[in-house]
Structures are given as C-alpha cells and as structure tokens.
GULUMPA-321013 format. One line per 10 residues: their letters; for each residue x, y, z of C-alpha. Coordinates in pm, 1 decimal. Layout:
a) X:Y:Z | ...
***
This chain:
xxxxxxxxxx) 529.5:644.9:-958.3 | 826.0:523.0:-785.7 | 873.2:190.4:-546.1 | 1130.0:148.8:-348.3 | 1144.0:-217.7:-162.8 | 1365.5:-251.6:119.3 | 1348.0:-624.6:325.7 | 1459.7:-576.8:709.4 | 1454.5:-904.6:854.4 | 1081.2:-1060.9:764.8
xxxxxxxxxx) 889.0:-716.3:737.0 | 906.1:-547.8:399.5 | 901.2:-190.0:319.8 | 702.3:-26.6:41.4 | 765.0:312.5:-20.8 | 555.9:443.0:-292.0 | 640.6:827.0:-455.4 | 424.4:996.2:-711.0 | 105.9:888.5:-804.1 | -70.7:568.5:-833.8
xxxxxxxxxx) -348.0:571.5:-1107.6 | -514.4:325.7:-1345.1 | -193.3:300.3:-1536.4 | 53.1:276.3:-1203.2 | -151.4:83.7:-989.9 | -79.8:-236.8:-1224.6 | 291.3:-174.2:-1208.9 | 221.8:-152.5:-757.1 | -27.3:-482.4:-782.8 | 314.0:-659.0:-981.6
xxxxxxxxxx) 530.5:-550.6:-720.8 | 363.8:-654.6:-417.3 | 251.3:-979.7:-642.4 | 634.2:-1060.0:-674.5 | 717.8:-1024.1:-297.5 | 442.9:-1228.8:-201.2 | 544.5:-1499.2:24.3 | 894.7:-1336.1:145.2 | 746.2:-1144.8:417.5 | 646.0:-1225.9:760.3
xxxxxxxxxx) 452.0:-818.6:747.1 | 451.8:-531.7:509.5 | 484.3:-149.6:602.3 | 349.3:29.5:305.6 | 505.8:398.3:351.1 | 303.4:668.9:118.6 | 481.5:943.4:249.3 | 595.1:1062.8:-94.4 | 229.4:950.8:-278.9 | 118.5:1235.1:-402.2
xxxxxxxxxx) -238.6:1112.3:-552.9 | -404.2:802.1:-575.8 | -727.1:696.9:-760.7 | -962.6:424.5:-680.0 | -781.8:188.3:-867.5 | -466.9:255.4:-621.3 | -740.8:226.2:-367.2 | -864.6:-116.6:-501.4 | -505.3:-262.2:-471.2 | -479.5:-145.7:-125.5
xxxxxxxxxx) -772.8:-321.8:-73.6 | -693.5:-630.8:-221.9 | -360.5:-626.2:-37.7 | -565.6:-599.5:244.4 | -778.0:-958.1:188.8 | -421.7:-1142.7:86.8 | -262.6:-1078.4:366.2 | -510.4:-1124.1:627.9 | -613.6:-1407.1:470.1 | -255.3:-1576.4:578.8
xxxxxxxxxx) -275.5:-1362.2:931.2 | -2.3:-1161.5:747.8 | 3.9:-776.9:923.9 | -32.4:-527.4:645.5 | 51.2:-145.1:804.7 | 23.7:228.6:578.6 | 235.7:441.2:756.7 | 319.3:832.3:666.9 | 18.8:890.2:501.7 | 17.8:1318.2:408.6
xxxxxxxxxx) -257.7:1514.8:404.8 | -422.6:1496.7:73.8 | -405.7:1119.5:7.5 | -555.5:1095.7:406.5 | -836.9:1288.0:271.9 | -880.6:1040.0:8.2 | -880.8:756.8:228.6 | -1106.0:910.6:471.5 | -1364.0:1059.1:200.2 | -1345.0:646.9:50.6
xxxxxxxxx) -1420.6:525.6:367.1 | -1091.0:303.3:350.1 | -891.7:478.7:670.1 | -1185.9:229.3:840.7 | -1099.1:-78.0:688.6 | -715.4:-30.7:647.8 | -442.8:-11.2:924.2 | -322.4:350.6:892.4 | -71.5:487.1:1105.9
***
C-alpha cells in the first residue's frame, strides 16, 4: 500500500494505491491519526486501491464517526470497480459518502 497526502488549503487528500489489509490498514489508521486536526475536510481518493478487507473497511468506518463527530466532511472519491463491489456487497456505499 501506498499513501500519498497532499494539503490544499484546509481539505486534505488521501490517495491510497495497492491494497489495504490487516497488516496495511494499521499503517492507513496512523496516517489519518497523524493528520487529525489539520483539516477543515478529507477527500479520500481509492482510485489506485486495488483490494481492501474488512479491516480497511473498519478504518473507513471509524474515520467516518471521527469526523462527523467534529461536523468534519469526510468524501471517497474514484472508487473502481472491484473495491465498489466491496463496499456495496458490505453495505458501507450506504453509510459512507462515495462519489
């Protein structure tokens, strides 16, 4: 898995590459953990992410409840066809802002 972080003005970019599994989705949870609080919204582009499990699913998730929480917009953009399924079989394409 790869993360690239890019800040433009108060919104911060995520772009995640690979896969995020039970190994990789620790490495994710520290990286959104260490931006936390220099962000006004996050754009979370998975354009690249080719798998995730449901413990990439469970940080999503969690992102999801820490943000709102502090009325913080949280957006997944560029989602490709097999991690939509994924999201959509899981149920969280209802819960998460996908676009």
């Amino acid at each position: 898995m790869k993360i690239t972080k890019e800040h433009n003005q108060d919104e911060l970019t995520l772009s995640v590459a690979g896969r995020i599994d039970t190994i990789t989705s620790k490495e994710l949870d520290t990286e959104i953990a260490s931006e936390m609080g220099t962000f006004n919204s996050m754009v979370m582009d998975l354009s690249d992410l080719t798998y995730i499990s449901s413990a990439g699913l469970r940080i999503l998730i969690a992102t999801q409840k820490k943000l709102k929480a502090s009325n913080t917009p949280f957006v997944i953009k560029n989602v490709n066809e097999p991690v939509g399924e994924i999201l959509r079989m899981s149920g969280i394409d209802k819960i998460l802002t996908i676009e």
